[in-house]
N, C-alpha and C positions, 0 to 999 in steps of 0.2 A: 488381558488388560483392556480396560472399556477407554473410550476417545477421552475422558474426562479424568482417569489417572493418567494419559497419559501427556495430556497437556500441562499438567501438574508435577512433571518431572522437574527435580531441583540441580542445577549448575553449581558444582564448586569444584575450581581445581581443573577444569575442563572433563570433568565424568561428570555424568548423569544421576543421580540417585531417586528412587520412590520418597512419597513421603514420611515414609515411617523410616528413612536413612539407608537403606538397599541399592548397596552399589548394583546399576545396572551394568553391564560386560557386555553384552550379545543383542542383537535386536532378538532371538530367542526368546531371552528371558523377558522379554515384555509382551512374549504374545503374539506378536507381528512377524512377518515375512522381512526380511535382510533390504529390498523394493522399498516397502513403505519407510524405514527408516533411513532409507539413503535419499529421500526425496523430504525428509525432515530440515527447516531451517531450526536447528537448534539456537544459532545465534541471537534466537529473537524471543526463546522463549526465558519469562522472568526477567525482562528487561525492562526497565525503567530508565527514562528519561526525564529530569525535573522541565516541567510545564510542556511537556508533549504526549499528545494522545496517539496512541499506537493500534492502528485498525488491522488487525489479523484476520477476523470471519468475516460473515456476511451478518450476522446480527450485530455485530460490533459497527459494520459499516452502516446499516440501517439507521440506528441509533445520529452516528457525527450525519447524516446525509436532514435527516429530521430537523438537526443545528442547523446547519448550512441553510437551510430553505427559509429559516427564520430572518434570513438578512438580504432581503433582495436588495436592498438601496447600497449594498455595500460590493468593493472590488474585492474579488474573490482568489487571490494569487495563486498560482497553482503550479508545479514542475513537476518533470518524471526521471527517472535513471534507469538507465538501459543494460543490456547485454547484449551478445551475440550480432553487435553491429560497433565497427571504428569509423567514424566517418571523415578524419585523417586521412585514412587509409584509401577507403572503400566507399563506393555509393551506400548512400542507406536506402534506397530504392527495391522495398519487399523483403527489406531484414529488421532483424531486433524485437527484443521483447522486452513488456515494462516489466521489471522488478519492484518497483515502488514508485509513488508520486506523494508529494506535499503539498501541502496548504494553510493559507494562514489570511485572515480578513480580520484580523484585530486583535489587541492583548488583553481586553476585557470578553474577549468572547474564549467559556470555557467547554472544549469537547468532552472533557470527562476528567483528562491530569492538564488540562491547560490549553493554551492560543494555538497552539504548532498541532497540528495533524500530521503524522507520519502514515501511508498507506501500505501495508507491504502486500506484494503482490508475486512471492519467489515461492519457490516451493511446496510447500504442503498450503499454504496460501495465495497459492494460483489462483484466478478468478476472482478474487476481492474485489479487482477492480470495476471488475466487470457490472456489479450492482451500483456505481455510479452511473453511468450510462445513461440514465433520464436526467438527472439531475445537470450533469455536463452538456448535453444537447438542447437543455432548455435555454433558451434567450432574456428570461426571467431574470436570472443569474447573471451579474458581470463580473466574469472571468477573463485574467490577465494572465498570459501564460509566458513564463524565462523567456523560450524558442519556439514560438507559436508553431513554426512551418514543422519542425523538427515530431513536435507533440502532435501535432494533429497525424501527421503523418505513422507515427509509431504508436499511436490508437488504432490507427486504420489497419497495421497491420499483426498487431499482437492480440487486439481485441476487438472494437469495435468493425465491426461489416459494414453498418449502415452511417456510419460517420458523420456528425453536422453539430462539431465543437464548435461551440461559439464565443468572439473574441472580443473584447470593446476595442474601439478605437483608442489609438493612445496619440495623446496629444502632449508637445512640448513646448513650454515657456522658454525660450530662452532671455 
């Protein structure tokens, strides 16, 4: 099965199907090692969200990073969601990894289905995020981040090495 039926798998029911309706059973029958489909985010594939763009590749992400760079006069909001770190619990100090980050700098601005940016960055799309990296470390951009301290820090250690997320200042009227 080549990368391109396979990202073309249809969800009904919670089974898998080809396109021509072929229940999938086994990662076998698609070709692949038992590995590659246990490291599959099925949840994401054929999902749609009304007025949100869903970045899964690296050409996907190239694409919404091209938009983004269109708007430097604008705040550029940004968050991430974690795993393998509580910080309830536990230091986040050299744990966690991002699964996804969002974005959103206006409702007239369209990434491809709309204003909202979804990044996913779990599984078979590890490293997506990773092709922001310039874009994020440029001072061009004014990016406001949920938990500043939190994000920068859980860049530093799931992704980025060379770190130097930059923040505007946030200023309040009261």
């Amino acid at each position: 099965m080549t990368d391109e039926e396979f990202n073309n798998l249809v969800e009904r029911d919670g089974r898998f199907y080809t396109d021509d309706g072929i229940l999938v059973r086994h990662a076998s029958e698609l070709g692949i090692d038992d590995h590659t489909i246990a490291d599959t985010n099925f949840a994401m594939y054929n999902i749609s969200i009304p007025g949100t763009t869903i970045v899964r590749t690296k050409k996907q992400a190239q694409k919404v990073i091209e938009i983004l760079k269109k708007y430097p006069k604008r705040v550029h909001a940004w968050d991430t969601e974690t795993i393998n770190v509580d910080p309830t619990k536990e230091s986040v100090i050299g744990k966690g990894n991002i699964i996804c980050a969002s974005a959103f700098i206006g409702p007239d601005v369209d990434f491809g289905n709309g204003p909202r940016l979804f990044i996913d960055n779990y599984a078979d799309a590890e490293g997506v995020i990773m092709e922001f990296q310039e874009y994020l470390e440029d001072p061009t951009y004014f990016k406001s981040w949920h938990n500043y301290g939190f994000d920068r820090h859980i860049f530093f250690v799931s992704s980025f090495k060379s770190l130097k997320i930059t923040q505007i200042e946030s200023w309040y009227q009261c």
